[in-house]
VMD Tcl script that builds the backbone (N, CA, C; Angstrom):
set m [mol new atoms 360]
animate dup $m
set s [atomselect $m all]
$s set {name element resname resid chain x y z} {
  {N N UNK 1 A -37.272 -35.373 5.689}
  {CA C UNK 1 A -36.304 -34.398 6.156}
  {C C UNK 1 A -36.675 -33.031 5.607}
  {N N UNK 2 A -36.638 -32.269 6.555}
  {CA C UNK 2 A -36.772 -30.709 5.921}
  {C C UNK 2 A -35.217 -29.926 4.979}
  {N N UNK 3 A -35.703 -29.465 4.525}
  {CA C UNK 3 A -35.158 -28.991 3.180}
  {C C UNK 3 A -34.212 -27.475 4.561}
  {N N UNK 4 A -33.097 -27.220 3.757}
  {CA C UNK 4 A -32.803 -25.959 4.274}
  {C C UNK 4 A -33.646 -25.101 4.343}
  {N N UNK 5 A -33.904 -24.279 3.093}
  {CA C UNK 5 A -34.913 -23.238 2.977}
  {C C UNK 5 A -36.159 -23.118 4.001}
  {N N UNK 6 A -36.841 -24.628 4.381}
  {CA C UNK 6 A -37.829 -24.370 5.243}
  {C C UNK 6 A -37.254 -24.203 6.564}
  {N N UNK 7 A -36.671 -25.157 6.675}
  {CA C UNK 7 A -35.676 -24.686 7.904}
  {C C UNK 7 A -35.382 -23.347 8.974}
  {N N UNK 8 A -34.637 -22.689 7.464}
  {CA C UNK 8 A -34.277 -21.332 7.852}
  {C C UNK 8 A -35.811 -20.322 7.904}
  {N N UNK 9 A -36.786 -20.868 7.005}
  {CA C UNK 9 A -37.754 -19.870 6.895}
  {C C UNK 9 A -38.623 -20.262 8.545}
  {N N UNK 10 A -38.743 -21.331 8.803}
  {CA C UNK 10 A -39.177 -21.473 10.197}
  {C C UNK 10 A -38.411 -20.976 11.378}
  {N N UNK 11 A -37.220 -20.961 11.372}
  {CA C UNK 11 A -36.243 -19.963 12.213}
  {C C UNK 11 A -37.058 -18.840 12.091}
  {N N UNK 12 A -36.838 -18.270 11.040}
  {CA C UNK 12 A -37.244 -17.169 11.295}
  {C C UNK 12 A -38.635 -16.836 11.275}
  {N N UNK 13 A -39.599 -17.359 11.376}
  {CA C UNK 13 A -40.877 -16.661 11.457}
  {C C UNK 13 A -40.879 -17.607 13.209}
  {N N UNK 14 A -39.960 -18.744 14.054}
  {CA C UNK 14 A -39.977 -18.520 15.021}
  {C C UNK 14 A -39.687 -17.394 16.120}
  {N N UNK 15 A -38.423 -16.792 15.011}
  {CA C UNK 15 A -37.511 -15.547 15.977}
  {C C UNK 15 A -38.632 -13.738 15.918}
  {N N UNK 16 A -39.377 -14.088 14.694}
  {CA C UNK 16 A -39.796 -13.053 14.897}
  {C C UNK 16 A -41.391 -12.768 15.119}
  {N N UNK 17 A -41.903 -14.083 16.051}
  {CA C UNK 17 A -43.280 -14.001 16.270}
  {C C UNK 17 A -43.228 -14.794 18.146}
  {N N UNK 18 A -41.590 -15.403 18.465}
  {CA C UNK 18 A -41.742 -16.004 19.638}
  {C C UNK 18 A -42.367 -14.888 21.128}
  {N N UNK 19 A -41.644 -13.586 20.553}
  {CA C UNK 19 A -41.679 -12.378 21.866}
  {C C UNK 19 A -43.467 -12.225 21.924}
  {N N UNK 20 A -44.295 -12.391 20.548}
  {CA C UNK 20 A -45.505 -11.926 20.995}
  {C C UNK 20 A -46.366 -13.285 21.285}
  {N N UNK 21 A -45.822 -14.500 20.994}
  {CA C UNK 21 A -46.623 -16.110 21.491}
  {C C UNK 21 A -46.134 -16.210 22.676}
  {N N UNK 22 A -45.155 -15.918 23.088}
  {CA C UNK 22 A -44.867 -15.762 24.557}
  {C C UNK 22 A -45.760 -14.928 25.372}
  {N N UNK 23 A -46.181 -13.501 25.129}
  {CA C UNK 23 A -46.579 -12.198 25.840}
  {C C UNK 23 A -48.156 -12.788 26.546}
  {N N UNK 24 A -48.633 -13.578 25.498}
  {CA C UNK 24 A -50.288 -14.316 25.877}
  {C C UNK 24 A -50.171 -15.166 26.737}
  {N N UNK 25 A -50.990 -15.616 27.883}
  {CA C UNK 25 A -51.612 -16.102 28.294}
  {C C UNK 25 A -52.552 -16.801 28.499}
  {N N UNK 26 A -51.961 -17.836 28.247}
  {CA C UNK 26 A -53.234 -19.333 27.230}
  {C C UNK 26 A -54.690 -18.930 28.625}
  {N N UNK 27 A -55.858 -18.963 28.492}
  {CA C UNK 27 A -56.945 -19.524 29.441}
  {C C UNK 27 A -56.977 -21.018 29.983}
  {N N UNK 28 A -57.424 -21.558 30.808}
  {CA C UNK 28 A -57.576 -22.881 30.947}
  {C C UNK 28 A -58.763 -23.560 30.036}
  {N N UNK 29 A -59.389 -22.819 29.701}
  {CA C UNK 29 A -60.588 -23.186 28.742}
  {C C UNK 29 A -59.348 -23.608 27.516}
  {N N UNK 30 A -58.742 -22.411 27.286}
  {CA C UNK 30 A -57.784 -22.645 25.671}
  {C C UNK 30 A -56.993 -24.000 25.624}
  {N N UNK 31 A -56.426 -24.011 26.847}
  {CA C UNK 31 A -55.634 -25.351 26.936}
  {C C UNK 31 A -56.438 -26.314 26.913}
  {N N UNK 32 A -57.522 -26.099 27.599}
  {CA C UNK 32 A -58.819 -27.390 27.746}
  {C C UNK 32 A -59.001 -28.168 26.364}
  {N N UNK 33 A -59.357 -27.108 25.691}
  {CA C UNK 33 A -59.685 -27.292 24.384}
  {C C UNK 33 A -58.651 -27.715 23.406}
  {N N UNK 34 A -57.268 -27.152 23.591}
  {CA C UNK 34 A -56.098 -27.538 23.132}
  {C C UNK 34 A -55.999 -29.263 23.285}
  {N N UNK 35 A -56.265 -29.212 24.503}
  {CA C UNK 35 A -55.438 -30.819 24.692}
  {C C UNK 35 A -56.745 -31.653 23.698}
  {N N UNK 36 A -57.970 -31.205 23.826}
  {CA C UNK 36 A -59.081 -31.995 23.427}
  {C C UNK 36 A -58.666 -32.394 21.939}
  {N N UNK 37 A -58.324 -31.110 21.228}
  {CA C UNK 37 A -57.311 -31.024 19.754}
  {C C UNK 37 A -56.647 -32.078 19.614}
  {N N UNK 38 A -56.059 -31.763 20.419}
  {CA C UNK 38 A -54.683 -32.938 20.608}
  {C C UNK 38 A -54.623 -34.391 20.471}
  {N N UNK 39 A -55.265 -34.853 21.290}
  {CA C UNK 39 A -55.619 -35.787 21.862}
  {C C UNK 39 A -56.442 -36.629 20.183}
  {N N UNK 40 A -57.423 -35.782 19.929}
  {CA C UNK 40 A -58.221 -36.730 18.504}
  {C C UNK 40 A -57.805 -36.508 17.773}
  {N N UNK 41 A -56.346 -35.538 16.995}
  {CA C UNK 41 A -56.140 -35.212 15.842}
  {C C UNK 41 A -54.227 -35.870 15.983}
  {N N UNK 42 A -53.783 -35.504 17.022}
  {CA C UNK 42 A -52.258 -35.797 17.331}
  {C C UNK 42 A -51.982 -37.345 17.887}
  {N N UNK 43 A -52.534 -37.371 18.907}
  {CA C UNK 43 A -52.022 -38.155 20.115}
  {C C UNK 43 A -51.808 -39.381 19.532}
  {N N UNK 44 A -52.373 -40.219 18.570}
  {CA C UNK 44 A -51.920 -41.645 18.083}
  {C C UNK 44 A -50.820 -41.595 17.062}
  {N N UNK 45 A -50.125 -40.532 17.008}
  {CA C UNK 45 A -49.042 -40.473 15.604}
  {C C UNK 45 A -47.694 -39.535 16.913}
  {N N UNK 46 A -48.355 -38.710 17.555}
  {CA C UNK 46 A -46.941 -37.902 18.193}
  {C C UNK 46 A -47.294 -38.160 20.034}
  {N N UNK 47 A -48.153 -39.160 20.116}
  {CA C UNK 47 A -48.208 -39.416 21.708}
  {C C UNK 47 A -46.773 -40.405 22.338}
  {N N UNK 48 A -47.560 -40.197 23.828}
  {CA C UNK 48 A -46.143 -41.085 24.257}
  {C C UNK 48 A -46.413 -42.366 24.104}
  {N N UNK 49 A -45.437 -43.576 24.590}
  {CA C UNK 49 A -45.449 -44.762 24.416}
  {C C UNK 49 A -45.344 -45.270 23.150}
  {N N UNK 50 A -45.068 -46.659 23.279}
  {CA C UNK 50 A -44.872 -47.164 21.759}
  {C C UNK 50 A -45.624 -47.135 20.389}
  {N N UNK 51 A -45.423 -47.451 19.558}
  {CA C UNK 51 A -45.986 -47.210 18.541}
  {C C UNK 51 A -46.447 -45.777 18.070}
  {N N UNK 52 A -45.676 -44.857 18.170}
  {CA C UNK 52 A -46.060 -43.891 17.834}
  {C C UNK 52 A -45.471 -43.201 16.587}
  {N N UNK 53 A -45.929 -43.236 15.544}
  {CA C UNK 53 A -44.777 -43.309 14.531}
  {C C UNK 53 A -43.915 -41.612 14.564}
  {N N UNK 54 A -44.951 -40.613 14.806}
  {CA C UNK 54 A -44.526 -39.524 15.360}
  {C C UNK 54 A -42.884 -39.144 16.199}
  {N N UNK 55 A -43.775 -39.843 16.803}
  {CA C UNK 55 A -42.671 -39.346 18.294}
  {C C UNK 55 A -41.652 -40.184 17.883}
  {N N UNK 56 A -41.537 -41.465 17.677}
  {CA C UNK 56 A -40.358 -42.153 17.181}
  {C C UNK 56 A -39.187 -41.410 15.989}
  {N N UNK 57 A -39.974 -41.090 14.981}
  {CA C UNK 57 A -39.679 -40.169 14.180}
  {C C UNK 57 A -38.709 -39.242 14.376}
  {N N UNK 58 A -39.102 -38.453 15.809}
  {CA C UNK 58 A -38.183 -36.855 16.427}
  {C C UNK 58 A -37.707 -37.347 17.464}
  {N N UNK 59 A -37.696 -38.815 18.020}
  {CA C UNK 59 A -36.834 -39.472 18.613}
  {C C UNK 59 A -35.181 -39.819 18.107}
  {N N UNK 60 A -35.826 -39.967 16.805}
  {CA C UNK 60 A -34.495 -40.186 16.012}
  {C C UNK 60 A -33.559 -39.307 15.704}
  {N N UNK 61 A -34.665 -38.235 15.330}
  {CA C UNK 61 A -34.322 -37.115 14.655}
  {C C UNK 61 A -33.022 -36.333 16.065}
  {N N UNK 62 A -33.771 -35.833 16.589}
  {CA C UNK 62 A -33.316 -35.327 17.702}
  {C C UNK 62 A -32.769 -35.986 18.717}
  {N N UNK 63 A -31.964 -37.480 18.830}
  {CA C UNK 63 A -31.850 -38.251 19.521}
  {C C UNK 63 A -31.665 -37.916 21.016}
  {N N UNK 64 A -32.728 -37.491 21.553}
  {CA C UNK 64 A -32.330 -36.794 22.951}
  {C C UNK 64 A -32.057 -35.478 23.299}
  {N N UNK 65 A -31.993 -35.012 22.394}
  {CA C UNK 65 A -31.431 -33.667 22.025}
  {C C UNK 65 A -32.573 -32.875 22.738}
  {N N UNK 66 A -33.658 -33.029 22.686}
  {CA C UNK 66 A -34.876 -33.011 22.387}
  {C C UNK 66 A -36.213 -33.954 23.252}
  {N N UNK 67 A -37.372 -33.361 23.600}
  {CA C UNK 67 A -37.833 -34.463 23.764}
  {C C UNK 67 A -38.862 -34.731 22.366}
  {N N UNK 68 A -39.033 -36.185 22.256}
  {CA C UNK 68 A -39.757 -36.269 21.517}
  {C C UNK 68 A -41.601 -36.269 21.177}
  {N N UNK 69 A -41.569 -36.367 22.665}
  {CA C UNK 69 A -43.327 -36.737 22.654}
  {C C UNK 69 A -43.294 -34.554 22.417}
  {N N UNK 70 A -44.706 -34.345 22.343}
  {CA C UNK 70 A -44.750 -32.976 21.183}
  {C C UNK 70 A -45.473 -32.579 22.836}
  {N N UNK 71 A -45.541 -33.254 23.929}
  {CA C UNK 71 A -46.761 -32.092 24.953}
  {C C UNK 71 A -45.736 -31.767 25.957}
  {N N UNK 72 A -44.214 -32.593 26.157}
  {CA C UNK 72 A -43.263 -31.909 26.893}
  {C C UNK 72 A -42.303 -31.200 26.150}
  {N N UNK 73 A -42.319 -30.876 24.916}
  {CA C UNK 73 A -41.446 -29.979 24.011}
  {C C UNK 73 A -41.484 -28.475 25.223}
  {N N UNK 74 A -40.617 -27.739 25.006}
  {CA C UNK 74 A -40.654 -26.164 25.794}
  {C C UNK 74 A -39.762 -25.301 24.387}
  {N N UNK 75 A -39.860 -25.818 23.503}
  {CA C UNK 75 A -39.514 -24.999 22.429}
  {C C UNK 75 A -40.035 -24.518 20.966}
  {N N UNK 76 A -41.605 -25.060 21.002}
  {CA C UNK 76 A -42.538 -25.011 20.197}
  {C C UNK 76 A -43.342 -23.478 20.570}
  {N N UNK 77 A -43.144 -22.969 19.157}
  {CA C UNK 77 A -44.454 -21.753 19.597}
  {C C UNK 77 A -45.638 -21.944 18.341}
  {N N UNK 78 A -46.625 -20.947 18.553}
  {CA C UNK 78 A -47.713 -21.085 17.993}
  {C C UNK 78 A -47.606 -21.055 16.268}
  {N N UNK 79 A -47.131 -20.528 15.927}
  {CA C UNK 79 A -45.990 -20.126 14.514}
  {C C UNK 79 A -45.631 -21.314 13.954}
  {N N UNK 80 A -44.689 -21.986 14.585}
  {CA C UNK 80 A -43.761 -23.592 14.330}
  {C C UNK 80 A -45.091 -24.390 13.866}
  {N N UNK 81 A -46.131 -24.971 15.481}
  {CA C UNK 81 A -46.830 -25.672 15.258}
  {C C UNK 81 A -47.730 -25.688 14.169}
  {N N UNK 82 A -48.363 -24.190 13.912}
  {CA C UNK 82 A -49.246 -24.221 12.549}
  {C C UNK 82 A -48.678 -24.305 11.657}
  {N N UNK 83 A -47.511 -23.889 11.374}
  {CA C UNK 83 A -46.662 -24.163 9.589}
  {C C UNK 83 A -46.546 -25.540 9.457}
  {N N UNK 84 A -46.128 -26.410 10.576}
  {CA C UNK 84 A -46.271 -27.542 10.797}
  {C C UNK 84 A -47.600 -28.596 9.920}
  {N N UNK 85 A -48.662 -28.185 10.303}
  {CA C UNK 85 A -49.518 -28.776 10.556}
  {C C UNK 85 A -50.345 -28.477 9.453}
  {N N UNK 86 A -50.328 -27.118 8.742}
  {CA C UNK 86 A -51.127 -26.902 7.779}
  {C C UNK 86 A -50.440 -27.340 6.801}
  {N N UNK 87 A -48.555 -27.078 6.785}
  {CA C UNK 87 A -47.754 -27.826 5.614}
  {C C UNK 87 A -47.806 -29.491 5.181}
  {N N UNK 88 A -47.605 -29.689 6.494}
  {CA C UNK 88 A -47.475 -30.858 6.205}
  {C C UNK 88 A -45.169 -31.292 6.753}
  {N N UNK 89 A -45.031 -32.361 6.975}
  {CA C UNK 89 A -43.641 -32.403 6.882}
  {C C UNK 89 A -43.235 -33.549 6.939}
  {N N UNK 90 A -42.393 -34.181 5.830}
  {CA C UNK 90 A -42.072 -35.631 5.769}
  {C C UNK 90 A -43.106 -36.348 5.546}
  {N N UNK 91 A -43.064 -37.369 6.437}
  {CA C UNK 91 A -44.086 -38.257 6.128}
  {C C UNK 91 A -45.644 -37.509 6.781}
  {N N UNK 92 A -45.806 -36.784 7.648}
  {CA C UNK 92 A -46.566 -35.970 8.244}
  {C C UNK 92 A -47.495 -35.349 7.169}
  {N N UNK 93 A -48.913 -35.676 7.399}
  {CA C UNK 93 A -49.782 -35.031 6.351}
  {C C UNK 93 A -50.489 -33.236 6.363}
  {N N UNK 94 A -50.601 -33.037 5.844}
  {CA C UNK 94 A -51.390 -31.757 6.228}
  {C C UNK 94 A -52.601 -31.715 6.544}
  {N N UNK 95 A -53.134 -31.429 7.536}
  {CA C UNK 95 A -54.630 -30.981 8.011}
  {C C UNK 95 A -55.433 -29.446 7.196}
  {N N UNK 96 A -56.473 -30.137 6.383}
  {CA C UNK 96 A -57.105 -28.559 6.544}
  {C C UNK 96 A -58.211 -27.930 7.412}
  {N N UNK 97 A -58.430 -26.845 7.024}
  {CA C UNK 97 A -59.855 -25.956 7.676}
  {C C UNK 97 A -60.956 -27.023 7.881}
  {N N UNK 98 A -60.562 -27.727 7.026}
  {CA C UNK 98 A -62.298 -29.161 7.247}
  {C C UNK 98 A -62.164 -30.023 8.378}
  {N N UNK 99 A -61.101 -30.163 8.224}
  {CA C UNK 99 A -60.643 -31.184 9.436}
  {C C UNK 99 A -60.062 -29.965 11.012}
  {N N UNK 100 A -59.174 -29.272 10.440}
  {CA C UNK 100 A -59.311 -28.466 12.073}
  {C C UNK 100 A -59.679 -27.412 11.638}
  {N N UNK 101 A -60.471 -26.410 12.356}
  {CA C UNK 101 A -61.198 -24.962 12.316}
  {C C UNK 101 A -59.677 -24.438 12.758}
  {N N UNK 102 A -59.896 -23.333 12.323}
  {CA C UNK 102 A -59.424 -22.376 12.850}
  {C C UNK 102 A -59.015 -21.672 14.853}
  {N N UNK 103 A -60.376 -21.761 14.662}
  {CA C UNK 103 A -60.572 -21.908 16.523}
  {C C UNK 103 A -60.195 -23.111 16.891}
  {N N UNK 104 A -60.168 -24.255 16.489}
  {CA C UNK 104 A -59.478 -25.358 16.845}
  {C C UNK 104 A -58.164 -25.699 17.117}
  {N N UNK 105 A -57.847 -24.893 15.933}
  {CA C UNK 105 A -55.731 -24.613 15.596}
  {C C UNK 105 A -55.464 -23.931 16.736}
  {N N UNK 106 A -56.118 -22.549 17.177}
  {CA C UNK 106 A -55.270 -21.974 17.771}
  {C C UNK 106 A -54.909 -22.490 19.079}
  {N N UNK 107 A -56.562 -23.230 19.564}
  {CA C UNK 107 A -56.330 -23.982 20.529}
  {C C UNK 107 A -55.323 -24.755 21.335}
  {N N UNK 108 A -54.829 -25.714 19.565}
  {CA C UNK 108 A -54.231 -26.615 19.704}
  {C C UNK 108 A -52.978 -26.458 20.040}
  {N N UNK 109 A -52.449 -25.226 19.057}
  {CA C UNK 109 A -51.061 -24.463 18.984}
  {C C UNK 109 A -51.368 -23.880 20.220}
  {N N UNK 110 A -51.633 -23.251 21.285}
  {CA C UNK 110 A -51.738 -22.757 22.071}
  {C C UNK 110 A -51.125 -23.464 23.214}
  {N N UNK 111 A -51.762 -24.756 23.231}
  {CA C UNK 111 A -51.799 -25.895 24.238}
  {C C UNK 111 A -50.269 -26.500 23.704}
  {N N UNK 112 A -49.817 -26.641 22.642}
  {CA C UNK 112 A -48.505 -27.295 22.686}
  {C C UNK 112 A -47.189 -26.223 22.262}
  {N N UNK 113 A -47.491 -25.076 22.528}
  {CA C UNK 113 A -46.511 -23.872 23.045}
  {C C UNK 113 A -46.969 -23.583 24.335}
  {N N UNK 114 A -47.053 -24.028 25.410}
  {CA C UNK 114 A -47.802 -23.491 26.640}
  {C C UNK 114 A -46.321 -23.844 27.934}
  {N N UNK 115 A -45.461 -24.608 27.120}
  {CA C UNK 115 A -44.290 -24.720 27.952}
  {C C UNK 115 A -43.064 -24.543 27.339}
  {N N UNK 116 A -43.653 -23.605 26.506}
  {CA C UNK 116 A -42.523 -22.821 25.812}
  {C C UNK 116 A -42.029 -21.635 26.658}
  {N N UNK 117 A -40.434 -21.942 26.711}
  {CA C UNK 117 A -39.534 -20.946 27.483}
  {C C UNK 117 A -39.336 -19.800 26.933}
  {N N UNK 118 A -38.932 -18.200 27.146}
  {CA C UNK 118 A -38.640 -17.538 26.438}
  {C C UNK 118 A -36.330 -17.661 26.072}
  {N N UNK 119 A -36.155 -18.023 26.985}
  {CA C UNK 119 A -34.852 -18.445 26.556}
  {C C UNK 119 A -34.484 -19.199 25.597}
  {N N UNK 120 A -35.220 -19.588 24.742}
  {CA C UNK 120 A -35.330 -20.779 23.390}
  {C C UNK 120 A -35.655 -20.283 22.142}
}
mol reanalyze $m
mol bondsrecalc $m
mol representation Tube
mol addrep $m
């Protein structure tokens, strides 16, 4: 479970970085590469279908509220996903620079804010 403090500190570095992760325009190469991210580093912990300890996880969490699989979310921006991912959260480990590049991250974050609404 996240702690208040991170909470609120992810609010806000969502509220005040969503207007310019919105303004871009992923490439299809970016997403290309995003999903490729995805797919070998995500997809067996936050994919769909069973066993996913991920998605089960923010199934719970969010019981509907929400979706849980992470590639139909529309409320993730590039911000969320990397604090995410470089922190670490719950049972969720942290990835570093060795394991994803940089150019890899943005990719990735790119590709799973890409159906992010600006009304959210």
């Amino acid at each position: 479970m996240i702690g208040t403090s991170l909470q609120g500190a992810l609010l806000g570095c969502l509220l005040a970085f969503a207007s310019t992760a919105l303004a871009q325009t992923p490439t299809d190469a970016q997403l290309k590469r995003g999903q490729e991210v995805y797919q070998y580093w995500c997809w067996n912990c936050h994919g769909s279908g069973a066993g996913k300890p991920g998605t089960e996880a923010l199934r719970a969490k969010y019981k509907d509220a929400r979706p849980a699989d992470l590639e139909q979310r529309t409320d993730l921006t590039p911000v969320v996903i990397k604090t995410f991912v470089r922190k670490g959260v719950s049972i969720m480990p942290i990835f570093r620079k060795t394991e994803i590049s940089d150019t890899e991250f943005d990719a990735l974050a790119t590709y799973l804010a890409r159906n992010t609404k600006a009304a959210n």
